[in-house]
C-alpha positions as a printed NumPy array, in Angstrom:
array([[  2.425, -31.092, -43.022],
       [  1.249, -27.73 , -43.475],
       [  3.372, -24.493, -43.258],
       [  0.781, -23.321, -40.146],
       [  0.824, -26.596, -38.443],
       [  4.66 , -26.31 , -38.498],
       [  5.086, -22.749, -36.994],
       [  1.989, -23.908, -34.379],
       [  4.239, -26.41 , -33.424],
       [  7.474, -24.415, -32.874],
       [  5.545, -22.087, -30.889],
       [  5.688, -22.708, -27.055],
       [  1.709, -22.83 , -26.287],
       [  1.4  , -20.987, -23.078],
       [ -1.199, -22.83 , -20.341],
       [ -3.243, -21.054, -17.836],
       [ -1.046, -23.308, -15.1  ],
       [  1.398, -20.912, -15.523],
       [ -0.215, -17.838, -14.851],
       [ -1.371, -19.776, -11.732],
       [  2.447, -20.01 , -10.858],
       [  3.917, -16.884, -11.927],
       [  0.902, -15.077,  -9.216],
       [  2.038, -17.907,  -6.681],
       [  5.597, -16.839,  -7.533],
       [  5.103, -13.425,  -6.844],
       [  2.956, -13.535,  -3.683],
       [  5.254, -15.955,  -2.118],
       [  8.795, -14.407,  -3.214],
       [ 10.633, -12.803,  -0.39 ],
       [  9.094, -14.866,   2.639],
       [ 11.747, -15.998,   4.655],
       [ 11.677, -19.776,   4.914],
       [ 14.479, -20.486,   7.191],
       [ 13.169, -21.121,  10.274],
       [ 10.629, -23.756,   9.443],
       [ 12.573, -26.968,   8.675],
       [  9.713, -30.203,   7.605],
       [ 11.634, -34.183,   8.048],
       [ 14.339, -35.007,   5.225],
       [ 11.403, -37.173,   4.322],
       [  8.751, -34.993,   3.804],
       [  7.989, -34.133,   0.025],
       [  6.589, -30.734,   1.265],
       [  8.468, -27.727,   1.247],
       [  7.765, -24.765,   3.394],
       [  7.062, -22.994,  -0.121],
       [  4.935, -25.77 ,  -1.183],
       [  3.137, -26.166,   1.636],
       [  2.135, -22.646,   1.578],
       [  1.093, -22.87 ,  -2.262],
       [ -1.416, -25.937,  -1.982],
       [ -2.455, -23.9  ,   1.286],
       [ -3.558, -20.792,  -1.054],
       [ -4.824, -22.974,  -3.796],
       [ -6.987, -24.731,  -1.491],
       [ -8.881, -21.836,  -0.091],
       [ -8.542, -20.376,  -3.529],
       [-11.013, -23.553,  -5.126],
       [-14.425, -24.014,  -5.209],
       [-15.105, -26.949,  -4.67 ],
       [-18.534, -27.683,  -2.944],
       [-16.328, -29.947,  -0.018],
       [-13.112, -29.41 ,   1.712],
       [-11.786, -33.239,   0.38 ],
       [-12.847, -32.088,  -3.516],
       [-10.697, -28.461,  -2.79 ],
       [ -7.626, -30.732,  -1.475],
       [ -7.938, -33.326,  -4.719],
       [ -8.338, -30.2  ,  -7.088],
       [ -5.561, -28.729,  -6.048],
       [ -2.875, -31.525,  -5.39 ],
       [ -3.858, -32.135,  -9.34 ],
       [ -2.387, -28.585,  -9.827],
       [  0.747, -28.96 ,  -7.524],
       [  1.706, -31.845,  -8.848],
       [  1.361, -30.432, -12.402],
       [  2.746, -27.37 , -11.193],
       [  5.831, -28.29 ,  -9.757],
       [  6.543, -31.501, -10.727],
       [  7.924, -32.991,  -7.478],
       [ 10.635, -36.   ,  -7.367],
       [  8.252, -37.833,  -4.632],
       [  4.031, -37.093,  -4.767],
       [  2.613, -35.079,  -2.35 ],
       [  0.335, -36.156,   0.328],
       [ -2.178, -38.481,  -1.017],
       [ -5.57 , -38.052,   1.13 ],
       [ -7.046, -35.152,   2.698],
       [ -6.413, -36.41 ,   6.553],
       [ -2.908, -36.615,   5.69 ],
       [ -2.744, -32.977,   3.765],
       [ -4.468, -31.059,   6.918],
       [ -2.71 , -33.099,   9.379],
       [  0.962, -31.606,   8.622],
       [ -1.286, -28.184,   7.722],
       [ -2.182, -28.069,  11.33 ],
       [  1.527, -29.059,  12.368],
       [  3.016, -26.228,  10.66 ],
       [  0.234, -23.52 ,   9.716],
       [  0.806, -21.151,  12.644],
       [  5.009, -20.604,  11.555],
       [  3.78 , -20.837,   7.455],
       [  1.049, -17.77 ,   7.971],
       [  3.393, -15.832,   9.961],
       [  6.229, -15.977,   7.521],
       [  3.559, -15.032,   4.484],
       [  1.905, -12.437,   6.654],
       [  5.364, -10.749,   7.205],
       [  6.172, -10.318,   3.513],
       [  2.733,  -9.369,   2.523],
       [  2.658,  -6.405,   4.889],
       [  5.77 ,  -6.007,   3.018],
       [  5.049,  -6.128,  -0.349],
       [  2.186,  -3.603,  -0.2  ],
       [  3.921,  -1.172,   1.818],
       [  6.182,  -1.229,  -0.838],
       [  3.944,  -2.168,  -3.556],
       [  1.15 ,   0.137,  -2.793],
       [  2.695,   3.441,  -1.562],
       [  0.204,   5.642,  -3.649],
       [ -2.778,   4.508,  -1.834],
       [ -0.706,   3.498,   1.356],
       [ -1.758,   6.721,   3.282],
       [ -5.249,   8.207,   3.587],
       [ -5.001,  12.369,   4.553],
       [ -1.255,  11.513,   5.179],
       [ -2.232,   8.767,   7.896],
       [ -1.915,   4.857,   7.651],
       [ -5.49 ,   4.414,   9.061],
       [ -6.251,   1.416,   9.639],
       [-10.153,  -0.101,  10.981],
       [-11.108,  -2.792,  13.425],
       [-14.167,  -4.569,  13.691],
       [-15.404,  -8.113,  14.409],
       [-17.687, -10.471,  13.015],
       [-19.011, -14.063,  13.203],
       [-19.02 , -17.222,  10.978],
       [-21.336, -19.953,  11.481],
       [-19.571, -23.444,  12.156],
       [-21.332, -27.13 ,  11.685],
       [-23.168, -27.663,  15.056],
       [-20.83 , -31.038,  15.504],
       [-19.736, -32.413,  19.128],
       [-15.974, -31.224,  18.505],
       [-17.004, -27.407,  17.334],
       [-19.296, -27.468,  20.526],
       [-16.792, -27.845,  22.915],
       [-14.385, -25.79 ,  21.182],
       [-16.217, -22.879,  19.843],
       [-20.031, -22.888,  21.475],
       [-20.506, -20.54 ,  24.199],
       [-22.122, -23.341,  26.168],
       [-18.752, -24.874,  26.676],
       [-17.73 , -23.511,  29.801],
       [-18.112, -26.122,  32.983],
       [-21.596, -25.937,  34.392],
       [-20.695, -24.472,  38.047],
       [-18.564, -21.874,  36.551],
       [-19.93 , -18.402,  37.161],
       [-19.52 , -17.66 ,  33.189],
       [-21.017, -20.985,  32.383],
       [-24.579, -19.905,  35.131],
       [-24.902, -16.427,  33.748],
       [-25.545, -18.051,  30.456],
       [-27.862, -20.253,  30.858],
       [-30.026, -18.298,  33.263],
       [-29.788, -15.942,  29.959],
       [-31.167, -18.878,  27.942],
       [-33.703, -19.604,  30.616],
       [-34.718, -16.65 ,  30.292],
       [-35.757, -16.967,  26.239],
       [-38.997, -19.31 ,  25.732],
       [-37.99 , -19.464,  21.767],
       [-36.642, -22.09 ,  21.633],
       [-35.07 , -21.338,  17.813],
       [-33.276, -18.736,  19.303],
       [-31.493, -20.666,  22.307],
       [-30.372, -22.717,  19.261],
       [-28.746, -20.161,  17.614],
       [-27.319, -18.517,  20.668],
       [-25.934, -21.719,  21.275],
       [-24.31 , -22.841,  17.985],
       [-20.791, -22.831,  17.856],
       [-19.593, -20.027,  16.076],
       [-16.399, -18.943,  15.623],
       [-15.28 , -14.846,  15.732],
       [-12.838, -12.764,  14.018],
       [-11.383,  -9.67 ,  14.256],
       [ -9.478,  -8.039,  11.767],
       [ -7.091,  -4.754,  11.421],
       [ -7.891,  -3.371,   8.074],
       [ -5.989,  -1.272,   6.086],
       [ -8.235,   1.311,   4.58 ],
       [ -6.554,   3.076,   1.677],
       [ -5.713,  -0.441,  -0.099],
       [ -8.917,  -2.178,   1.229],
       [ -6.907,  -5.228,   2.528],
       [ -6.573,  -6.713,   5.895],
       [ -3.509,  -5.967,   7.636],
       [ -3.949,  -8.643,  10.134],
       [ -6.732, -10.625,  12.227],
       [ -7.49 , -12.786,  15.25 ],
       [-10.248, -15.364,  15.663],
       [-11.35 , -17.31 ,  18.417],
       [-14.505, -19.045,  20.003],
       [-18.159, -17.186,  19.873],
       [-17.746, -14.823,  22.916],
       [-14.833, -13.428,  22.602],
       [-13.836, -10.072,  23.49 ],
       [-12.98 ,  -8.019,  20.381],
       [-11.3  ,  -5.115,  21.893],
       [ -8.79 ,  -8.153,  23.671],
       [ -8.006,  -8.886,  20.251],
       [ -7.633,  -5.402,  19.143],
       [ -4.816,  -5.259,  22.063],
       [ -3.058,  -7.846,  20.48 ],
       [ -3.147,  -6.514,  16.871],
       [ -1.437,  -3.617,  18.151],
       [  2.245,  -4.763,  17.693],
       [  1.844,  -5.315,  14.33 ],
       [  1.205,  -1.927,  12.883],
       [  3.448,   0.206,  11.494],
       [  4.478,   3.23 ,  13.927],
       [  2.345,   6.214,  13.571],
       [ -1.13 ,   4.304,  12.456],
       [ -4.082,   5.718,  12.961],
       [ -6.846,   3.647,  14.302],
       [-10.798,   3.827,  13.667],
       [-13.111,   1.949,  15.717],
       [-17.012,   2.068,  16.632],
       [-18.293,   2.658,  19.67 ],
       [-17.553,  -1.004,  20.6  ],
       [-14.068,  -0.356,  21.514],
       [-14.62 ,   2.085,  24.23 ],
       [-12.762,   1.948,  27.639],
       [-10.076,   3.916,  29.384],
       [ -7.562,   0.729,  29.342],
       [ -8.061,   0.307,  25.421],
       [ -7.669,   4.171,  24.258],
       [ -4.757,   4.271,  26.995],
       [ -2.896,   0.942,  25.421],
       [ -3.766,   2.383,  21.743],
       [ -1.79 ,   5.926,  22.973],
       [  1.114,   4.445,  24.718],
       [  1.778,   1.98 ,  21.679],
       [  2.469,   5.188,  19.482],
       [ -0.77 ,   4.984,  17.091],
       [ -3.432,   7.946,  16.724],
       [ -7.145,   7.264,  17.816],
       [ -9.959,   7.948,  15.86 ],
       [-13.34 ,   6.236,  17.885],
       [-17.165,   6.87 ,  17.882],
       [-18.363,   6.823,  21.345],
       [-22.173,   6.895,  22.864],
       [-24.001,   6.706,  26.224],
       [-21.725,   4.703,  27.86 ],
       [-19.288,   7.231,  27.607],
       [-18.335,  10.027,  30.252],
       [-16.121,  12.889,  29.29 ],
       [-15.081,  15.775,  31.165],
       [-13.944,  19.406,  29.771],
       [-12.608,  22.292,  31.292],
       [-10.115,  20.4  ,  33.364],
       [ -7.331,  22.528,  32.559],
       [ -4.679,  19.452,  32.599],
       [ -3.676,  21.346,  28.952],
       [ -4.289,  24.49 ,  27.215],
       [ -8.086,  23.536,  25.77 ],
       [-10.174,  24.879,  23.096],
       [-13.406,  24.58 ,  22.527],
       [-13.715,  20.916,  21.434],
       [-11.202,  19.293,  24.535],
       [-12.52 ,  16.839,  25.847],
       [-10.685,  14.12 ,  28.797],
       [-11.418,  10.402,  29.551],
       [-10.966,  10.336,  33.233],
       [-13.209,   8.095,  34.784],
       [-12.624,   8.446,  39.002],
       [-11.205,   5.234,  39.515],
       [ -8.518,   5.689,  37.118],
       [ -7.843,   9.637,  38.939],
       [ -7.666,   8.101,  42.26 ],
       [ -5.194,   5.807,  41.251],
       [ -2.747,   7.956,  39.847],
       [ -3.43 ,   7.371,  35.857],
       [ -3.274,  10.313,  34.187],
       [ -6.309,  11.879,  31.754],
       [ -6.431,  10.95 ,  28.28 ],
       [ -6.532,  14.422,  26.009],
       [ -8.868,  13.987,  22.936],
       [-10.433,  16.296,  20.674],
       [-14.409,  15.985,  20.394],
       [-16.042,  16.181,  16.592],
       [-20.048,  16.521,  16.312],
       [-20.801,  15.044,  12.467],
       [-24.337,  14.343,  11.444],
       [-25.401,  11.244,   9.243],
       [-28.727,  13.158,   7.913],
       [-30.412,  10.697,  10.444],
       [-29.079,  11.373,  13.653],
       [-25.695,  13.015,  15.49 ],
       [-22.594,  11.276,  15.326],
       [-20.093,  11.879,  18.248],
       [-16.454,  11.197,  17.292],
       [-13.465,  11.656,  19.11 ],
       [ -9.759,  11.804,  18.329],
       [ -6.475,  12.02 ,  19.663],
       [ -4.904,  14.126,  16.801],
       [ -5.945,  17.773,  18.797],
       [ -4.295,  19.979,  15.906],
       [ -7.447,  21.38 ,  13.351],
       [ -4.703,  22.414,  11.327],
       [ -3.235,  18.617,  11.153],
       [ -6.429,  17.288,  10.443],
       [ -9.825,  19.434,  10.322],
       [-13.321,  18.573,  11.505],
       [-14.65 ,  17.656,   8.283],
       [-11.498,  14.952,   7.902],
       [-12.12 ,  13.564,  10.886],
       [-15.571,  12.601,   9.744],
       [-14.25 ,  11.511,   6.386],
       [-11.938,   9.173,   7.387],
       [-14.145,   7.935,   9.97 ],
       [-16.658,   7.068,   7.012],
       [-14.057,   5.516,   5.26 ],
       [-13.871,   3.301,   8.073],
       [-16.777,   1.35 ,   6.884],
       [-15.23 ,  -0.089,   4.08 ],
       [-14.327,  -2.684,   7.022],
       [-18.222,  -3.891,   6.395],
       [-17.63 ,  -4.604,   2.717],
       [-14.528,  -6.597,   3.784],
       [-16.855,  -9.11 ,   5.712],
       [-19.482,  -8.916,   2.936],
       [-17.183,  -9.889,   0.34 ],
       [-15.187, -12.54 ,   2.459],
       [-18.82 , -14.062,   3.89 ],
       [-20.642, -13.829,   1.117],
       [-18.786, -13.66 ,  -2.062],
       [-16.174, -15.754,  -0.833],
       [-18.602, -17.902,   0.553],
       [-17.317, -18.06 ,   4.463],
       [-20.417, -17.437,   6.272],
       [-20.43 , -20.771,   7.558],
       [-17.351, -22.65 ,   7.558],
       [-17.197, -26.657,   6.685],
       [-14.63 , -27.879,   8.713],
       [-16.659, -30.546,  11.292],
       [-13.64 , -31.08 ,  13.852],
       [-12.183, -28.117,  15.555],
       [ -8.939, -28.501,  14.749],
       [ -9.696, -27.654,  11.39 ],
       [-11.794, -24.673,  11.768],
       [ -8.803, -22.396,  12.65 ],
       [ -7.198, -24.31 ,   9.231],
       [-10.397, -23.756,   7.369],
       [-10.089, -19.652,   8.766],
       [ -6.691, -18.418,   8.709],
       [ -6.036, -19.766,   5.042],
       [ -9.229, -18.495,   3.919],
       [ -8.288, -15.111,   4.727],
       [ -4.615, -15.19 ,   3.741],
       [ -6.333, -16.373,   0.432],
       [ -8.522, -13.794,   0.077],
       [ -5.841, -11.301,   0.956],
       [ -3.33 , -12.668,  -1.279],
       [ -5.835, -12.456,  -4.29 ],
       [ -6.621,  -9.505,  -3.839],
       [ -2.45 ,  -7.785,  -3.25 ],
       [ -2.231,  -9.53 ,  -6.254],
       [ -4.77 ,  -7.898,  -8.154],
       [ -3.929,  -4.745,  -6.973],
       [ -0.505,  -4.562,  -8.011],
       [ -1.9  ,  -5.135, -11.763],
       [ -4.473,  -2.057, -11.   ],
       [ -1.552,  -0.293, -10.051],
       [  0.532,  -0.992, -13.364],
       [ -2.797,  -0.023, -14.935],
       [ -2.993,   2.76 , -13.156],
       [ -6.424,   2.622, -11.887],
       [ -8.055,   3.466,  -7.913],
       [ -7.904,   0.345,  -5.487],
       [-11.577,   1.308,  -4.697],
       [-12.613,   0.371,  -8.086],
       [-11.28 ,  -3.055,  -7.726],
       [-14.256,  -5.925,  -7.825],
       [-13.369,  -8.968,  -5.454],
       [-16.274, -11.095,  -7.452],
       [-14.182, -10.526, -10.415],
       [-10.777, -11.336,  -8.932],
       [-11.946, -14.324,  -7.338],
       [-13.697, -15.171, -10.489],
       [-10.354, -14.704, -12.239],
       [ -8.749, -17.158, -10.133],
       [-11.098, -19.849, -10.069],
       [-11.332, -19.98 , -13.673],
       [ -7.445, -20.356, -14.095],
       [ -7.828, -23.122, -11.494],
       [-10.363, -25.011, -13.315],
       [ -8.888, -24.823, -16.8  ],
       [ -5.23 , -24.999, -15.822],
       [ -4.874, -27.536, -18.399],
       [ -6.114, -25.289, -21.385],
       [ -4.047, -23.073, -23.431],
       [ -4.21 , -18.817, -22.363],
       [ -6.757, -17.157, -24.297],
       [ -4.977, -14.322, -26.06 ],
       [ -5.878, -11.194, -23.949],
       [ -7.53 , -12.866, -21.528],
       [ -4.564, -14.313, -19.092],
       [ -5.095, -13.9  , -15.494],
       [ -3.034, -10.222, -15.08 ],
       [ -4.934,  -8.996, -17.866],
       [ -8.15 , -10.607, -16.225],
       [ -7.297,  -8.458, -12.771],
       [ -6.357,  -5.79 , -15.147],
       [-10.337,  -5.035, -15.951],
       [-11.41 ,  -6.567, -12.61 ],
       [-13.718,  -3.642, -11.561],
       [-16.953,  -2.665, -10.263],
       [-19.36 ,  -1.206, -12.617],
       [-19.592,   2.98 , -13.046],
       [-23.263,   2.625, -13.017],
       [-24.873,   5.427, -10.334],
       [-26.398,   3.134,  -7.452],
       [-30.187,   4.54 ,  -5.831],
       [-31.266,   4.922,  -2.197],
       [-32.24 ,   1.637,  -1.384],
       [-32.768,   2.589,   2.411],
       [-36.344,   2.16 ,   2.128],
       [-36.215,  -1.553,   0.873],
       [-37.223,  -3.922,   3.812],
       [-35.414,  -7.043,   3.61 ],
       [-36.651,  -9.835,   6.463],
       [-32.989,  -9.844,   7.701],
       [-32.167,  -6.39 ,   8.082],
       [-31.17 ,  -4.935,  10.988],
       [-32.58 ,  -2.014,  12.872],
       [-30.632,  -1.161,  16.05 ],
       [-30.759,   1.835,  17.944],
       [-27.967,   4.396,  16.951],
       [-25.747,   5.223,  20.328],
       [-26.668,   8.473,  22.191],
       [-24.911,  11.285,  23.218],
       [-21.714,  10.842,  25.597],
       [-22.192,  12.203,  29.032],
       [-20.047,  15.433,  28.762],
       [-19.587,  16.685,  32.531],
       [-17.871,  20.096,  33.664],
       [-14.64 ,  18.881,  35.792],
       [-15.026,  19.161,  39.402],
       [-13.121,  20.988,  41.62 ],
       [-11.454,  17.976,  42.99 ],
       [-11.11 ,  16.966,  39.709],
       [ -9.395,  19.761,  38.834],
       [ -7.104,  19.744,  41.862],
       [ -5.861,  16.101,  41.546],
       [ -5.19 ,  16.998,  37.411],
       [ -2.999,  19.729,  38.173],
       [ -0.781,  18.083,  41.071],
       [ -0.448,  15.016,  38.501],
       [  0.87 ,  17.472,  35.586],
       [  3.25 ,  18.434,  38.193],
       [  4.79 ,  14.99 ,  38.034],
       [  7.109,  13.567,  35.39 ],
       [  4.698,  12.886,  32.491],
       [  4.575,   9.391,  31.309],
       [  5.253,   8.9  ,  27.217],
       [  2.13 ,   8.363,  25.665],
       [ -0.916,   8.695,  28.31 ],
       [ -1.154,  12.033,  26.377],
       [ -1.696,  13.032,  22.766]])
């Protein structure tokens, strides 16, 4: 035997399996396992569990079944448990769907941990956590189960939600788009943490529902002190209200449908006080909502903005439009988890795996990219330069050759290490005109009314009252 094959063989050869692990390791060290307790039986673990979870949504595989036997491969070379894991994919989503709900709130929790702590450099944007909300939709396979579950046709016949759409459908004579009005879809909406570019948290459910409903119950889970950024979708006196009293800051476009009042004199006003007051909320004893009116301009047309931050000196004019713009990132989030990460329609056939197929599809996505970020981080380089093609790239290909040895300098951290976008200068390509692009009428101006007298009157015996904490900013 040669002198090289002996030292080759002393050497400890160093897989890409456990690169896989160590980033499992990391991501999943700190949750708090003890209140999710699986039969003596079982040969999952809460940790496990969670692992083949990630994995799964992590593979790309062309079929759900192919994701689930790629991955228990890699468990079971992983970890090497005393009794095999689930053999079949009915049996693998069946105690998935038993225990996903406790298994994503425990990794949630210490993710929102780890990049508070992890990311603290990019964790505030013009010394506020700002944070966007938006929703979106992803297609689902037009089966019998995601029908009933998800379509917006599934409401009983004589119900008054149930006629109001389909005298809307009658109402259509394409029929190619009653079919696609129709198909069950499924919608999301997510809290997004802008100066990291992750999501914070998110909330999905069938194809009409009400965004702003889930934005209420995202709420609770920010950190005190957030700032939030919304479009003009999340209008309404009850919403801004609920933002205020929960202890966040408001940032929101608003249009048309919009009425504001000035010179109402319920606090000393400049120039740019504004009030949402609408009359039925005055008559009933609610109290205005202060906010601070900013005029931007796209280069196209006006943008109206509104805030609840009223100091200039706290935060100008020209940050408010800044971190309003910053605010779109929330598009590229979709983008990247639609179409990079290939989630634009779903595969999951029965409904109770949709919601499987979803919430560990984004806790993937989110994990990879924490992950990546901390590497950034030690390399000192922006989280806006990060490239989620290339991290998810990264991944995949550890996944695929777990079996072969590391490639010196080429191990996944070093992989997320130079997982960037390009630094070439991008063109105007406003003038391109793709089939599917959209062209929807920007919002107007709000309605901006001079308080009436009455108006005035019932403000002023209200700010005679004990104020309540939080209806003003």
């Amino acid at each position: 035997m040669s002198h090289r094959d002996s030292e080759a063989q002393g050497r400890a050869v160093r897989l890409n399996s456990s690169c896989l692990k160590a980033a499992l390791d990391w991501l999943l060290k700190g949750v708090e396992w003890s209140g999710i307790v699986l039969r003596e039986d079982c040969s999952w673990t809460p940790m496990l569990l969670s692992a083949a979870a990630l994995l799964w949504a992590w593979s790309d595989e062309l079929t759900l079944i192919d994701r689930f036997e790629a991955v228990r491969r890699i468990m079971l070379h992983l970890f090497l448990p005393q009794r095999e894991f689930a053999g079949s994919y009915q049996a693998f989503t069946k105690i998935l769907r038993r225990w996903s709900e406790p298994l994503i709130d425990c990794v949630r929790l210490a993710l929102c941990e780890r990049m508070q702590r992890e990311l603290r450099d990019c964790w505030l944007t013009l010394g506020f956590a700002l944070f966007g909300v938006d929703g979106s939709r992803a297609e689902l396979p037009r089966t019998r189960s995601n029908e009933l579950a998800f379509s917006i046709l599934r409401h009983p016949r004589k119900s008054r939600k149930g006629r109001k759409l389909r005298k809307r459908l009658k109402l259509s004579n394409r029929k190619a788009l009653s079919r696609k009005v129709t198909s069950p879809q499924l919608w999301l909406t997510t809290m997004w943490h802008v100066g990291s570019g992750l999501p914070w948290d998110w909330r999905i459910g069938p194809a009409d529902s009400s965004e702003r409903a889930h934005m209420l119950a995202l709420l609770s889970t920010l950190p005190p002190g957030s700032m939030i950024a919304a479009d003009a979708g999340f209008v309404g006196y009850e919403y801004v209200k609920a933002i205020l009293d929960a202890g966040h800051q408001l940032l929101l476009r608003v249009g048309s449908n919009v009425r504001l009042l000035k010179n109402l004199g319920y606090v000393r006003e400049s120039g740019h006080t504004v009030y949402l007051w609408p009359d039925r909320k005055g008559s009933q004893g609610n109290l205005p909502l202060v906010l601070r009116l900013v005029v931007a301009h796209n280069g196209r047309h006006p943008v109206f903005l509104v805030t609840s931050e009223l100091s200039e000196e706290r935060l100008s004019d020209r940050q408010v439009v800044e971190l309003y713009g910053r605010r779109w990132g929330i598009e590229l989030f979709y983008r990247s988890l639609k179409q990079t990460f290939q989630r634009r329609k779903l595969r999951s056939a029965s409904a109770g795996n949709v919601e499987l197929e979803m919430n560990w599809s984004f806790v993937g996505l989110w994990a990879m990219g924490l992950y990546a970020l901390s590497q950034l981080d030690l390399a000192e380089v922006s989280p806006r330069r990060s490239s989620v093609a290339q991290i998810l790239r990264a991944f995949r290909r550890m996944m695929r050759d777990y079996l072969h040895p590391s490639e010196r300098g080429r191990t996944l951290r070093e992989r997320l290490r130079t997982a960037l976008i390009d630094d070439y200068r991008r063109v105007n390509k406003t003038s391109r005109d793709y089939p599917r692009k959209k062209h929807e009428a920007p919002p107007g101006p709000p309605r901006i009314l001079k308080a009436s007298p009455s108006q005035i009157q019932r403000a002023r015996a209200l700010r005679r009252q004990p104020s309540e904490k939080g209806l003003t900013a």
